[in-house]
C-alpha atoms as an extended CHARMM CRD file, in Angstrom:
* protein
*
       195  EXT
         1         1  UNK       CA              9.4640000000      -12.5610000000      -13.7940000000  PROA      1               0.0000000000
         2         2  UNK       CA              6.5460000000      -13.9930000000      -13.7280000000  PROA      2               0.0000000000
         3         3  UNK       CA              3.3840000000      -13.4170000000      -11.1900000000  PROA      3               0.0000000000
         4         4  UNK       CA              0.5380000000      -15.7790000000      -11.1840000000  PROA      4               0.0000000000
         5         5  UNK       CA             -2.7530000000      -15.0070000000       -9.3420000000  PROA      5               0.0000000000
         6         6  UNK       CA             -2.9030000000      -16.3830000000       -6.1720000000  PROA      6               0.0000000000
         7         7  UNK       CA             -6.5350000000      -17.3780000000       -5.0310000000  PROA      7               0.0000000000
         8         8  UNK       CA             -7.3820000000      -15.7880000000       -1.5540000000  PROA      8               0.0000000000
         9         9  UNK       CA             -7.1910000000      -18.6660000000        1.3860000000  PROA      9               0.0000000000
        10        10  UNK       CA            -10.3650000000      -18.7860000000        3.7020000000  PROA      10              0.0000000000
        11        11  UNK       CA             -8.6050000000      -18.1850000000        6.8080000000  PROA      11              0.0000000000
        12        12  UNK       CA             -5.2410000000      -20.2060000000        8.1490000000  PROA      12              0.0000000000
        13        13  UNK       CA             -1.4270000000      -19.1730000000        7.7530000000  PROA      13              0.0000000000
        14        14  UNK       CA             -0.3320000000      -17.5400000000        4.7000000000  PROA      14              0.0000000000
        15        15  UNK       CA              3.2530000000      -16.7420000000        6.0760000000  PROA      15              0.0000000000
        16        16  UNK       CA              4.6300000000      -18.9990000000        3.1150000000  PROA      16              0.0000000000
        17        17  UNK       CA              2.9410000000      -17.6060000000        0.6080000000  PROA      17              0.0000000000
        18        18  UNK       CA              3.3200000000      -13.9820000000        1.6200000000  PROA      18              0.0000000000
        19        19  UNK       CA              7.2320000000      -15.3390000000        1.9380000000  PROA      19              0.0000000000
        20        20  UNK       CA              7.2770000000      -16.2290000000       -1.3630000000  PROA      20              0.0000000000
        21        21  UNK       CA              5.9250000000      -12.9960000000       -2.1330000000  PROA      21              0.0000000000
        22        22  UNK       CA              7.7560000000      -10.7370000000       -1.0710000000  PROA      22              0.0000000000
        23        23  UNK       CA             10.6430000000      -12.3140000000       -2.1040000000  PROA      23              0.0000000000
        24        24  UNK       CA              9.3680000000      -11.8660000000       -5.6590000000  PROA      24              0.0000000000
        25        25  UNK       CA              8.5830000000       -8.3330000000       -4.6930000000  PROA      25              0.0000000000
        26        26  UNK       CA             12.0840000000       -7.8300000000       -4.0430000000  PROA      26              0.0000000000
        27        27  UNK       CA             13.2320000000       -9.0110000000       -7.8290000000  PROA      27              0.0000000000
        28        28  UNK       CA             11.0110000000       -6.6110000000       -8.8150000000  PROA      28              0.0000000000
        29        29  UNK       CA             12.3470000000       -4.1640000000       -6.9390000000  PROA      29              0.0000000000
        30        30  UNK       CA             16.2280000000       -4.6440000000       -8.5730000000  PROA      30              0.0000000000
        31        31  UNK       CA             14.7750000000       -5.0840000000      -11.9980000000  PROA      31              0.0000000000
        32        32  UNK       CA             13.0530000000       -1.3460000000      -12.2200000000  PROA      32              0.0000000000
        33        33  UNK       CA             15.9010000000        0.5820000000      -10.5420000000  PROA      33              0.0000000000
        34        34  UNK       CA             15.8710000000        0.1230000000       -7.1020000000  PROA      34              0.0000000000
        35        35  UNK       CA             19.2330000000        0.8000000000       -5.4770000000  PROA      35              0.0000000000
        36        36  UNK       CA             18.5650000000       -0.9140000000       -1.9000000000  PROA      36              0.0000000000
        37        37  UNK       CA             15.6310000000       -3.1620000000       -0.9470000000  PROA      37              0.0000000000
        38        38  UNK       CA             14.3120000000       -4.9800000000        2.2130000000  PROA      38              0.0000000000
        39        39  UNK       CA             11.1420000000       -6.0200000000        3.7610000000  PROA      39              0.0000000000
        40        40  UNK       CA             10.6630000000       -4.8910000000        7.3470000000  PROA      40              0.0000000000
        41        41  UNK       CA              8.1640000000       -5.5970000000        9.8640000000  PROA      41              0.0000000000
        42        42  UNK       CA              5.1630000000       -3.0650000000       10.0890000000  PROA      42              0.0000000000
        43        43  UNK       CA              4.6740000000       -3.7850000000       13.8860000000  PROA      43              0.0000000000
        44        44  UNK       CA              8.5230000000       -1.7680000000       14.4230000000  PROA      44              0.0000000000
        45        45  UNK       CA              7.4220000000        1.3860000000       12.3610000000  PROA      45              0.0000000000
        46        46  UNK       CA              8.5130000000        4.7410000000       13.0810000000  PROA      46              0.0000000000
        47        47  UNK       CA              6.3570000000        7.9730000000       12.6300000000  PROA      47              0.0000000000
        48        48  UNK       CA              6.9400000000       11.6950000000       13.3100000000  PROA      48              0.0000000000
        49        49  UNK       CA              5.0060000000       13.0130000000       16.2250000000  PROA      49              0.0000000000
        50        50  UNK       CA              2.2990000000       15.3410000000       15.0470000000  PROA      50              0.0000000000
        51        51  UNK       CA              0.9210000000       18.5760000000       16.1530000000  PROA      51              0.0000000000
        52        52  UNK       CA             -2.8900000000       17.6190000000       18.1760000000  PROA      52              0.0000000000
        53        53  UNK       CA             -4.2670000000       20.6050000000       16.7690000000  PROA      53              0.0000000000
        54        54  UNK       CA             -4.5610000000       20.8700000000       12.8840000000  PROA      54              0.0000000000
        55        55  UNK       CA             -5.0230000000       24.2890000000       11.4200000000  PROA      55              0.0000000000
        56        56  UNK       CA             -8.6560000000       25.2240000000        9.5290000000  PROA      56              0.0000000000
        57        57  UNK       CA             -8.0800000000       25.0390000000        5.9900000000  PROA      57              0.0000000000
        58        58  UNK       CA             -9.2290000000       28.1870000000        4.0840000000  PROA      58              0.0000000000
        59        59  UNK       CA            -12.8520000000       27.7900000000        2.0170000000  PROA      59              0.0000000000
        60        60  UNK       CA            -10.6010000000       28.0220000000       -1.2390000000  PROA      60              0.0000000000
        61        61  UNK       CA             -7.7930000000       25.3000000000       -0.7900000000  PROA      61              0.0000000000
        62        62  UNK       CA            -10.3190000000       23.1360000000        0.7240000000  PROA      62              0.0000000000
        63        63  UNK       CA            -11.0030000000       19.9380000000       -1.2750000000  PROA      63              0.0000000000
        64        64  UNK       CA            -13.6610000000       17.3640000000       -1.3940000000  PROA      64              0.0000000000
        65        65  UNK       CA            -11.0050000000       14.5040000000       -1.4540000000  PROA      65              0.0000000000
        66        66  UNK       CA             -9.6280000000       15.2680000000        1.1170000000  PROA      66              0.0000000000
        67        67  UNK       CA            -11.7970000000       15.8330000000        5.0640000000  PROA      67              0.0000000000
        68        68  UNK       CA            -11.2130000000       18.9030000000        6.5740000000  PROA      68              0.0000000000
        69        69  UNK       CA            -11.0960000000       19.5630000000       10.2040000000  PROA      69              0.0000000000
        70        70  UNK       CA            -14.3970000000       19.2180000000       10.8940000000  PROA      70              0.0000000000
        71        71  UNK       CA            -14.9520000000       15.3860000000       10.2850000000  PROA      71              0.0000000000
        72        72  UNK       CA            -12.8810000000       12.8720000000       12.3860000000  PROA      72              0.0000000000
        73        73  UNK       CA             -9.6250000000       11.6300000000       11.3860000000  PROA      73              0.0000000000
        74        74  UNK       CA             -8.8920000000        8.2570000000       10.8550000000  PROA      74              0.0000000000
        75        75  UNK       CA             -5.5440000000        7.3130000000       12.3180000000  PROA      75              0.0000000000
        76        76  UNK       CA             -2.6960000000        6.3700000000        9.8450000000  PROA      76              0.0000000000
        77        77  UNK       CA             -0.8540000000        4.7870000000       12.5210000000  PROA      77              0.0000000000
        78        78  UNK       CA             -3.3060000000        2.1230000000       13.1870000000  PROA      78              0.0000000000
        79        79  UNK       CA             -4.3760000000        1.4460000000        9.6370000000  PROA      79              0.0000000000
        80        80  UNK       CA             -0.5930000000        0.6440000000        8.3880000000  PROA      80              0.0000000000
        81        81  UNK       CA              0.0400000000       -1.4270000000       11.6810000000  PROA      81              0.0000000000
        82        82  UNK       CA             -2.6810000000       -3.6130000000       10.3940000000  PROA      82              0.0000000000
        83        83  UNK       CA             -0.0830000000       -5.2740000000        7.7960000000  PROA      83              0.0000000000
        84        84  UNK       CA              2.4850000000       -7.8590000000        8.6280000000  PROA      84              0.0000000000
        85        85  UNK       CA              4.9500000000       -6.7520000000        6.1260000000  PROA      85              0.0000000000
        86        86  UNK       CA              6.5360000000       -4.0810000000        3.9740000000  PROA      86              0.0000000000
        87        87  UNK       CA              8.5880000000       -4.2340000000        1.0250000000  PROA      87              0.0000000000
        88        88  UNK       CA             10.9690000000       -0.8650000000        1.3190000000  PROA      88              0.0000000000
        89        89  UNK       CA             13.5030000000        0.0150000000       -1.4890000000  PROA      89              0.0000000000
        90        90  UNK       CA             15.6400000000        2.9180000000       -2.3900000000  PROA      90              0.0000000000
        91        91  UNK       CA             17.2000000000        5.0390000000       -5.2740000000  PROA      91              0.0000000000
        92        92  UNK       CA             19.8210000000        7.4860000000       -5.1140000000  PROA      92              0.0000000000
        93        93  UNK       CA             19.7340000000       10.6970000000       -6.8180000000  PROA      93              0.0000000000
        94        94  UNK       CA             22.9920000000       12.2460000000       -7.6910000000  PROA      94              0.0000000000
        95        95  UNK       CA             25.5380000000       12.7470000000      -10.8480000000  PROA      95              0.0000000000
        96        96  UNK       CA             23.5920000000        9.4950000000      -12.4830000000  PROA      96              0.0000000000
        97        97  UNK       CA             19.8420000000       11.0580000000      -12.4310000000  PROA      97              0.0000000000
        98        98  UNK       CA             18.3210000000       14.0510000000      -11.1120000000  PROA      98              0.0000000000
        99        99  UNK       CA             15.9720000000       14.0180000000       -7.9030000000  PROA      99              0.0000000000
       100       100  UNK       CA             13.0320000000       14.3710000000       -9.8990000000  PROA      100             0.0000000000
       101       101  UNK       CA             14.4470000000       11.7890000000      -11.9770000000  PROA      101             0.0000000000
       102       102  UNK       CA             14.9100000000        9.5940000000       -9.1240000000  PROA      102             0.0000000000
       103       103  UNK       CA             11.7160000000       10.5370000000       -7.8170000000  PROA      103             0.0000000000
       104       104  UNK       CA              9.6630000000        9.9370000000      -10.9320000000  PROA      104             0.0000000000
       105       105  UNK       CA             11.2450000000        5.7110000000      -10.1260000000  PROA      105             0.0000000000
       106       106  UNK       CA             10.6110000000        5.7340000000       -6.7800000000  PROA      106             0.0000000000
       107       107  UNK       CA              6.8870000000        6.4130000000       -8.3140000000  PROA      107             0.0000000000
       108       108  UNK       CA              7.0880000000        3.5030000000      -11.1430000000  PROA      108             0.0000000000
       109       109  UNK       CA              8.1590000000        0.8980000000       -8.8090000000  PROA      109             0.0000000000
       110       110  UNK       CA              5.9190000000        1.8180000000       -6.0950000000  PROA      110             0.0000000000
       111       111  UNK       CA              3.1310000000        1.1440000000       -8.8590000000  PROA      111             0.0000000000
       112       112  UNK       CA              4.5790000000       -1.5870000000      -10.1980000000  PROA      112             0.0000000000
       113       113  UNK       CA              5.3740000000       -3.5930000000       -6.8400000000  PROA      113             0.0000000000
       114       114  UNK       CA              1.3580000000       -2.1160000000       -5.7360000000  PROA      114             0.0000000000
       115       115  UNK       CA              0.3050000000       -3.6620000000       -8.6750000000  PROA      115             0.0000000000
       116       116  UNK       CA              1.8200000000       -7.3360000000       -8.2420000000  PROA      116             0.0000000000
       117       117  UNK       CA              0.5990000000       -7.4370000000       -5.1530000000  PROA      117             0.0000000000
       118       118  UNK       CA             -2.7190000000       -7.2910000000       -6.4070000000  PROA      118             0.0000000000
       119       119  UNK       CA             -1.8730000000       -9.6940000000       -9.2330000000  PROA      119             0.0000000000
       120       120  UNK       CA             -0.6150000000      -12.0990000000       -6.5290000000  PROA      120             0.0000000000
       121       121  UNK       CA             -3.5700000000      -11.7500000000       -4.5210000000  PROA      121             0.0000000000
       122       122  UNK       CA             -3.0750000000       -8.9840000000       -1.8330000000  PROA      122             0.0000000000
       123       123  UNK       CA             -5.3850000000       -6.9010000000       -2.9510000000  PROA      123             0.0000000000
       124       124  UNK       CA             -5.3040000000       -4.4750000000        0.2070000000  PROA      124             0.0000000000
       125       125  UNK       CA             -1.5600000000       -3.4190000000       -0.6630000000  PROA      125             0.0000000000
       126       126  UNK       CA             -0.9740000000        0.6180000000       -0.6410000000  PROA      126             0.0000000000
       127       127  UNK       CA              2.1560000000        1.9550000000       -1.7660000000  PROA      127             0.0000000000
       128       128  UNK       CA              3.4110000000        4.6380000000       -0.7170000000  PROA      128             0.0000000000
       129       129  UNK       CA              6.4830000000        7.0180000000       -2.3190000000  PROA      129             0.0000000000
       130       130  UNK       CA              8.7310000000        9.7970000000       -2.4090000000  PROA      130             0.0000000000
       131       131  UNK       CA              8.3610000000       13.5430000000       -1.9670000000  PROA      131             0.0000000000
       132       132  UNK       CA              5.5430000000       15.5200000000       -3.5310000000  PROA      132             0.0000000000
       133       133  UNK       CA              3.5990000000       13.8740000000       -6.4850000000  PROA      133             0.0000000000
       134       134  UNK       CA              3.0350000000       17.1580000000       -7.7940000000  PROA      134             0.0000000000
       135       135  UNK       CA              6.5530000000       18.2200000000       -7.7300000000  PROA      135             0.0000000000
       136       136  UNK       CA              7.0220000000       15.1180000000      -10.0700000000  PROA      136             0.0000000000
       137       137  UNK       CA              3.9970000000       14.4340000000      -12.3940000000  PROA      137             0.0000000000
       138       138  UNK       CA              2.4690000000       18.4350000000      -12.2260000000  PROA      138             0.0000000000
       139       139  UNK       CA              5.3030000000       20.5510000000      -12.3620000000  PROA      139             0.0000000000
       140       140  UNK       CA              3.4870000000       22.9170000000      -14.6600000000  PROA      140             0.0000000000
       141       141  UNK       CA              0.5500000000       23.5900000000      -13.1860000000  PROA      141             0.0000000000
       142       142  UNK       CA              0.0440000000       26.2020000000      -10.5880000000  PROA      142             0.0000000000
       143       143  UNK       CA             -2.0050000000       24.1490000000       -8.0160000000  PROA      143             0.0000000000
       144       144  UNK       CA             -2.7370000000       20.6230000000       -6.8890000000  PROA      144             0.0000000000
       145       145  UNK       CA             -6.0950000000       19.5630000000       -9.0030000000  PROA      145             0.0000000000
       146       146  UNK       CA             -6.5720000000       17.1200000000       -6.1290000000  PROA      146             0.0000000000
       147       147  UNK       CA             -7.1090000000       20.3210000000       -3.5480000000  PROA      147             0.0000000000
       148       148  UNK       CA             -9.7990000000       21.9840000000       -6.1330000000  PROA      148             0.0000000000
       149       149  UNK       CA            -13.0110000000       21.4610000000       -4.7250000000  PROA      149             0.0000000000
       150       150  UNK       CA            -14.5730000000       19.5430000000       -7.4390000000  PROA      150             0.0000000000
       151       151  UNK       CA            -11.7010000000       18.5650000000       -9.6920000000  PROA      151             0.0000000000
       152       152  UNK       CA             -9.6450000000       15.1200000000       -9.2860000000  PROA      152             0.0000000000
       153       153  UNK       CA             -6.4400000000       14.4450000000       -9.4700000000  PROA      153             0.0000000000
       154       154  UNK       CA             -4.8100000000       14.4010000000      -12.9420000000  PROA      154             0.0000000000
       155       155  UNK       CA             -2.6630000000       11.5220000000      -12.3490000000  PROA      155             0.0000000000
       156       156  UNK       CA             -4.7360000000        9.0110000000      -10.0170000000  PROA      156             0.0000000000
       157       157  UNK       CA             -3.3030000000        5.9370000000      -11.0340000000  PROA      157             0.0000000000
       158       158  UNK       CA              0.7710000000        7.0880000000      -11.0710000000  PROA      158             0.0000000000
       159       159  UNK       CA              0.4460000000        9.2110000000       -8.0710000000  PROA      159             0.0000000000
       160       160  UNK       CA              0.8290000000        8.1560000000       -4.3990000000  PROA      160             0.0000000000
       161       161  UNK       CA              1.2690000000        9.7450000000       -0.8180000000  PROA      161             0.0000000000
       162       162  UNK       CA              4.8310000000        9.9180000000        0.1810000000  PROA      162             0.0000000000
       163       163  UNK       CA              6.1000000000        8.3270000000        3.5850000000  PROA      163             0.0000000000
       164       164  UNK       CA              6.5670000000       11.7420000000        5.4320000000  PROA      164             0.0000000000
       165       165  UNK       CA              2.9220000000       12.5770000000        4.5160000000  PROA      165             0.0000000000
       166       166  UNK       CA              1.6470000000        9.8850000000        6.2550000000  PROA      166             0.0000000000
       167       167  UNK       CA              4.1200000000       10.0330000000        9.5930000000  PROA      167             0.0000000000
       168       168  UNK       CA              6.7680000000        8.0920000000        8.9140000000  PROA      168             0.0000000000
       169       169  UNK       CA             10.2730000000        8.7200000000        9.3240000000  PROA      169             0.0000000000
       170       170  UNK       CA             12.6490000000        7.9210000000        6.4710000000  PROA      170             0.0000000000
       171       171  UNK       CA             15.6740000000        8.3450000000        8.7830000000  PROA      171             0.0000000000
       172       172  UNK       CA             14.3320000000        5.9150000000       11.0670000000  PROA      172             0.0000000000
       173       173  UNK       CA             13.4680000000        3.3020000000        8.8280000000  PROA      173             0.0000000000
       174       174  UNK       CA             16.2700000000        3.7150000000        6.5700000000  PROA      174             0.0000000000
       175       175  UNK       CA             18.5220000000        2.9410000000       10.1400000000  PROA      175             0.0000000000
       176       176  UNK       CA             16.2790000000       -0.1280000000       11.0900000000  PROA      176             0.0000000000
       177       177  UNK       CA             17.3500000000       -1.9040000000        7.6060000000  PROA      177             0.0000000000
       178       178  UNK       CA             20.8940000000       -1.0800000000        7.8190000000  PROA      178             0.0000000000
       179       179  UNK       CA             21.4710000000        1.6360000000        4.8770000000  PROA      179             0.0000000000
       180       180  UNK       CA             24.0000000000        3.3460000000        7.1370000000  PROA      180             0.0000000000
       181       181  UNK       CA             24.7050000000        6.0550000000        3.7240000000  PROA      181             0.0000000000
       182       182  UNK       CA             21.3630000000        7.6240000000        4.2760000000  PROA      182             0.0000000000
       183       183  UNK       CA             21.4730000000       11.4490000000        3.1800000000  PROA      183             0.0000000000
       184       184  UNK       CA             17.7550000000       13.3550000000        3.0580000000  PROA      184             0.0000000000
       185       185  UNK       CA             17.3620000000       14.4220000000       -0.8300000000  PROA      185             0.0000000000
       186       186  UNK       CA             19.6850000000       12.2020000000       -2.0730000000  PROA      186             0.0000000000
       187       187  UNK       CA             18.5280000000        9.0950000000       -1.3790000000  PROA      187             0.0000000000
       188       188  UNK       CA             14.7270000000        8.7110000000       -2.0990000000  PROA      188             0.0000000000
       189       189  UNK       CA             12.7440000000        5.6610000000       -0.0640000000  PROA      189             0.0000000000
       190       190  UNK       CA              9.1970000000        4.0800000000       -1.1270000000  PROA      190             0.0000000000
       191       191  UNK       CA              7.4240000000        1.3390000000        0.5020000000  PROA      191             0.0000000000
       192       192  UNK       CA              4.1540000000       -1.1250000000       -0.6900000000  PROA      192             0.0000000000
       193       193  UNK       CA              2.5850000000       -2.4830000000        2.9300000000  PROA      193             0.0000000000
       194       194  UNK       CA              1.9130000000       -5.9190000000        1.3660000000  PROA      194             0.0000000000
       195       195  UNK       CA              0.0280000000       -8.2620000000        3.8580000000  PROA      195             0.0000000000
């Protein structure tokens, strides 16, 4: 498949392009592994109600990445209702490949879908994946380098938040595209907020 770069337009309607985007996105999707794969609507998203209160992180898991209580949040919700649309895909993890397995290509095509986006000119896309990068890429080492104060992460461009980290609810989503066989740890979801 073939992307070409897509020169920004200076304001009017897009919704072709981004149509012809996404549909591209969705190739891309099947070609690296994906099992299911469907672009939703961001406006309809689902998150998990939060606790008001967050808990005071102690001075040595604290991390300058990352603000602690004491600076203002930004609100997920709003930022990821700014897009239009998401591309949303699957894998299962079973007899055929392990959940780490599984979890390690939920990873790779979040990248890769992130990264055609930008190729195609939506250079604002975020992608978002599975479970705990750490779990996946970090296995071996006792702590998250991202949480050291003063150390970054040691895999910054493979690496992404997963969709329960930032409030959303796999369940939920996975029942607004019709995958009625959705099972929590066996079938992995990522999604790339396009435009």
């Amino acid at each position: 498949m073939a992307i070409e770069s897509i020169k920004p337009l200076r304001g009017g309607d897009d919704t072709s392009r981004l149509d012809g985007m996404l549909e591209s996105l969705l190739e891309l999707c099947m070609n690296e592994g994906a099992h299911a794969f469907e672009v939703i609507a961001c406006r309809d998203l689902s998150f998990v109600e939060r606790p008001a209160a967050m808990q005071d992180v102690p001075d040595g898991e604290r991390s300058i990445f990352w603000p602690v209580p004491r600076f203002p949040r930004d609100s997920i919700e709003d930022a990821l209702g700014l897009y239009r649309k998401a591309v949303v895909f699957a894998v299962r993890a079973g007899a055929a490949q392990s959940r780490i397995d599984a979890m390690r290509t939920i990873y790779d095509i979040a990248s890769r879908v992130e990264s055609a986006c930008f190729y195609g000119g939506y250079y604002l896309a975020i992608g978002l994946a599975a479970g705990n990068c750490k779990e996946v890429f970090c296995a071996e080492e006792k702590k998250c380098q991202a949480l050291t104060v003063g150390k970054a992460c040691l895999h910054p461009l493979r690496s992404r938040p997963s969709l329960e980290a930032c409030g959303l609810d796999p369940a939920a989503i996975a029942a607004e595209v019709g995958w009625d066989d959705y099972e929590p740890g066996a079938f992995l979801i990522g999604m790339v907020f396009v435009g």
